[in-house]
VEXDREN-2710 file (C-alpha; in Angstrom, 1 decimal):
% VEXDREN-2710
k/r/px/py/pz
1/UNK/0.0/0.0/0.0
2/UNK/2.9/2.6/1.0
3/UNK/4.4/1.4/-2.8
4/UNK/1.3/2.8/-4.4
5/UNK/1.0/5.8/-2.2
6/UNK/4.2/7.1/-3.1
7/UNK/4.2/6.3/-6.6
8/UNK/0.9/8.6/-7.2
9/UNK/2.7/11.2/-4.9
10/UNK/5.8/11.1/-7.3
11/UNK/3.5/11.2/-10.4
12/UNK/1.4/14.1/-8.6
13/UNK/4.8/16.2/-8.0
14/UNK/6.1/15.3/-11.4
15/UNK/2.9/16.6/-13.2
16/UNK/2.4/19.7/-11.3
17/UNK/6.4/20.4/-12.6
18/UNK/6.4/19.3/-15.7
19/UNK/3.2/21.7/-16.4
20/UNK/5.1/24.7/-14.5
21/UNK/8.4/23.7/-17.3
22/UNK/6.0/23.5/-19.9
23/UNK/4.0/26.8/-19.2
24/UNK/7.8/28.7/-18.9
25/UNK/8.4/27.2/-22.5
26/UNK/6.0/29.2/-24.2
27/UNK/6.3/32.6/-22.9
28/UNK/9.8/34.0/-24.8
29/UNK/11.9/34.1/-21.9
30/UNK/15.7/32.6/-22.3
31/UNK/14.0/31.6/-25.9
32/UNK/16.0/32.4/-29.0
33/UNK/12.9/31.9/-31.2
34/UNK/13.0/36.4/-31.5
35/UNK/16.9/36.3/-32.9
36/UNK/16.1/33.3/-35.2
37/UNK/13.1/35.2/-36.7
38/UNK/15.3/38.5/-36.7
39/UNK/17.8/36.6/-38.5
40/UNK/15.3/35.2/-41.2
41/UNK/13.7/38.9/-41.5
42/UNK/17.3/39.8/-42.4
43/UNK/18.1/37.2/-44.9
44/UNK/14.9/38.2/-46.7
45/UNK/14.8/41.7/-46.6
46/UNK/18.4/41.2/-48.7
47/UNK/17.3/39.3/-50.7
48/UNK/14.2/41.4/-51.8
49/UNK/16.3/44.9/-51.9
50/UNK/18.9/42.5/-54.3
51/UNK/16.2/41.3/-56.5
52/UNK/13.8/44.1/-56.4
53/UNK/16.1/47.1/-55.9
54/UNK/13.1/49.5/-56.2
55/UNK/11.9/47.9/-52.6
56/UNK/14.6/50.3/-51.3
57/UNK/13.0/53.3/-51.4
58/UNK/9.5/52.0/-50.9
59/UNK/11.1/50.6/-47.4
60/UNK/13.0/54.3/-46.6
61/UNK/9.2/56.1/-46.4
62/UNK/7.9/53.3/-45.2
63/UNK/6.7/54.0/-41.2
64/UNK/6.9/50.8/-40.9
65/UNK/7.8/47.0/-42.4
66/UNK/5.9/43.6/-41.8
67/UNK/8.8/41.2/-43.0
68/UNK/7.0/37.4/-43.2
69/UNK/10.5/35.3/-44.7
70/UNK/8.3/32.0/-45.0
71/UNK/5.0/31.2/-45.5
72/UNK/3.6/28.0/-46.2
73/UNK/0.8/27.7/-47.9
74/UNK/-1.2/24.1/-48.7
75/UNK/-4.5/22.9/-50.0
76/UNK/-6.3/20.2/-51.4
77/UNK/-10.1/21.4/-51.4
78/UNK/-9.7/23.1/-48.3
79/UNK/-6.2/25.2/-47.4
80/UNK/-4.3/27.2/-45.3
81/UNK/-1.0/29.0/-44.3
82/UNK/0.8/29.4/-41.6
83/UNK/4.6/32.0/-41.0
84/UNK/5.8/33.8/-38.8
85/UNK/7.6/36.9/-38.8
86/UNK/8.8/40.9/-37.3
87/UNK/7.4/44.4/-37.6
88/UNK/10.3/46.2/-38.4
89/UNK/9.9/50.2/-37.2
90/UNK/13.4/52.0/-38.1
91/UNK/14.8/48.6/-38.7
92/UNK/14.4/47.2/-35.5
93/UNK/12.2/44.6/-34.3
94/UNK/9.1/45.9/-32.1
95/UNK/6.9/43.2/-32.2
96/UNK/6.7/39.4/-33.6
97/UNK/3.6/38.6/-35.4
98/UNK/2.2/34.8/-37.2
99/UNK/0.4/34.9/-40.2
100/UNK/-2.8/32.7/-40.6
101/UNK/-4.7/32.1/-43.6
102/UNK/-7.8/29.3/-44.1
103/UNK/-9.2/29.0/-47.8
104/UNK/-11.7/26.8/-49.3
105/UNK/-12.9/26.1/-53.0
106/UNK/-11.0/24.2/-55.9
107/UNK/-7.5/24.1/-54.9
108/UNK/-4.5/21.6/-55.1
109/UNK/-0.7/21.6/-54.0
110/UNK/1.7/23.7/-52.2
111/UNK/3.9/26.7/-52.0
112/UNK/6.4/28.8/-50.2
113/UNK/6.9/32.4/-50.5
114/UNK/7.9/35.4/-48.5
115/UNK/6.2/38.5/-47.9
116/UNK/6.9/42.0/-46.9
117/UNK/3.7/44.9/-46.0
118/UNK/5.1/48.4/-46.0
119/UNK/3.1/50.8/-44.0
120/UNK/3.4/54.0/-45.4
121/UNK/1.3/56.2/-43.0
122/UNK/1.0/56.7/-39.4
123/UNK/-2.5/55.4/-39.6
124/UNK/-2.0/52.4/-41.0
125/UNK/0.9/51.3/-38.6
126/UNK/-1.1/52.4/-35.1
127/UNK/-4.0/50.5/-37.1
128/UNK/-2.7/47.9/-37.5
129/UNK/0.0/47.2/-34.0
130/UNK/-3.6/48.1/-32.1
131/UNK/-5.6/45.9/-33.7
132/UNK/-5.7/42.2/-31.7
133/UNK/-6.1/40.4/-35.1
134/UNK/-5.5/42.4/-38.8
135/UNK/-6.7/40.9/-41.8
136/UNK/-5.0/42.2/-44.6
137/UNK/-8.4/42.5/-47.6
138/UNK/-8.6/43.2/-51.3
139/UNK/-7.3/47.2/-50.9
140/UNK/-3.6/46.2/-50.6
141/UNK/-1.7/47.9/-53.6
142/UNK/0.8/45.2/-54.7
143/UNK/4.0/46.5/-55.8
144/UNK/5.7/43.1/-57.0
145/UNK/3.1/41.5/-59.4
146/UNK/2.8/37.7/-59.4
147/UNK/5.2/36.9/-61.8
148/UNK/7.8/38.8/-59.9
149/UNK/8.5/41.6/-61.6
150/UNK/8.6/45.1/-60.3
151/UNK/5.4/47.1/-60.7
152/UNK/6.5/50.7/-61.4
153/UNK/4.8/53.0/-58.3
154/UNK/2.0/55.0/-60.2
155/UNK/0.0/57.6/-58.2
156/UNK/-2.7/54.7/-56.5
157/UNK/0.3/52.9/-55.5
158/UNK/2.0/55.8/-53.7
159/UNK/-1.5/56.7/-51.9
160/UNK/-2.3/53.4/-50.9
161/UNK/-1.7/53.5/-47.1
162/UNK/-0.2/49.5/-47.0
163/UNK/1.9/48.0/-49.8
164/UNK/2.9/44.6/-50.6
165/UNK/5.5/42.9/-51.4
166/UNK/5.3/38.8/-52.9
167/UNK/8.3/36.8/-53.4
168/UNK/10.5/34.3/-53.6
169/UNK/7.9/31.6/-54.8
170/UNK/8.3/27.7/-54.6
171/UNK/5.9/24.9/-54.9
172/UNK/3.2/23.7/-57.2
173/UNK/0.6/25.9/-56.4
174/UNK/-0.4/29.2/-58.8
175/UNK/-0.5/32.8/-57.7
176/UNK/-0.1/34.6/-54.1
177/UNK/-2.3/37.0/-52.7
178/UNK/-3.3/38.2/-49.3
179/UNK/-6.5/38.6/-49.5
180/UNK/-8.0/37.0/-46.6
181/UNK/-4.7/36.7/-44.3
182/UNK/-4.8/37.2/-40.4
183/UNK/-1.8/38.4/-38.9
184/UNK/-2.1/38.3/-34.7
185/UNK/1.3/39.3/-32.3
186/UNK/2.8/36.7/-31.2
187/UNK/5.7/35.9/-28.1
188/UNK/8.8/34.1/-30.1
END
């Protein structure tokens, strides 16, 4: 009888600290999940400003930068996608966000891409880092089209209050957009 006594105790003690670990795991601290995202924000950034050198300027009156350096994106009737990445404000991190996105309808395959949203008001930057959940709609002014080639800005384009940038496409599936996307702050 004592056997089975302290073998509940010990499994009693060792749940109530393994769920204490567990909980500590998830909140950021002593993580490095915030340099490893930093680092991919980096990587990305380069790589857009290399291939799309017109990105440059678009980032320099930007108030702000949503950097996403990999999204994955699946469906086969029913999809989603799923990244995380930084909100750059004078190129430092502020704040980590993930991006979301469920889709439905006649869809097959997969794809990887990369995705940057310049905020280029005040607005649209306190908008958005307020906001508990922002879904980016059908008014985003894209500025790389889906082929990848640089749009030219044109007057709607520099008035548009977010911007996007898609790239860096892999996979089987056709065309990127936004449309529809959730982006919610995360802890790293």
């Amino acid at each position: 009888m004592t056997q089975s006594y302290l073998s509940r105790r010990a499994f009693a003690f060792g749940a109530i600290a393994g769920t204490g670990v567990l909980a500590g795991c998830g909140n950021g601290v002593g993580s490095t999940g915030g340099s490893t995202i930093d680092a991919r924000v980096d990587a990305t950034l380069n790589q857009m400003y290399t291939s799309f050198p017109n990105t440059q300027t678009l980032a320099q009156k930007a108030n702000g930068m949503l950097v996403m350096p990999l999204v994955t994106e699946a469906g086969l009737g029913f999809g989603g996608a799923y990244g995380r990445g930084a909100l750059r404000v004078n190129d430092i991190s502020v704040d980590y966000y993930s991006v979301t996105k469920a889709s439905g309808g006649l869809q097959i395959g997969a794809q990887q891409y990369a995705h940057v949203l310049f905020f280029m008001t005040d607005d649209a930057l306190a908008n958005f880092r307020r906001s508990p959940g922002w879904a980016a709609g059908a008014d985003l002014e894209y500025v790389i089209s889906d082929r990848g080639d640089s749009v030219a800005a044109d007057t709607t384009t520099v008035l548009a209050p977010v911007l996007a940038a898609v790239f860096g496409r892999a996979g089987l599936r056709i065309g990127a957009t936004l449309e529809g996307t959730k982006y919610t702050r995360i802890i790293p």
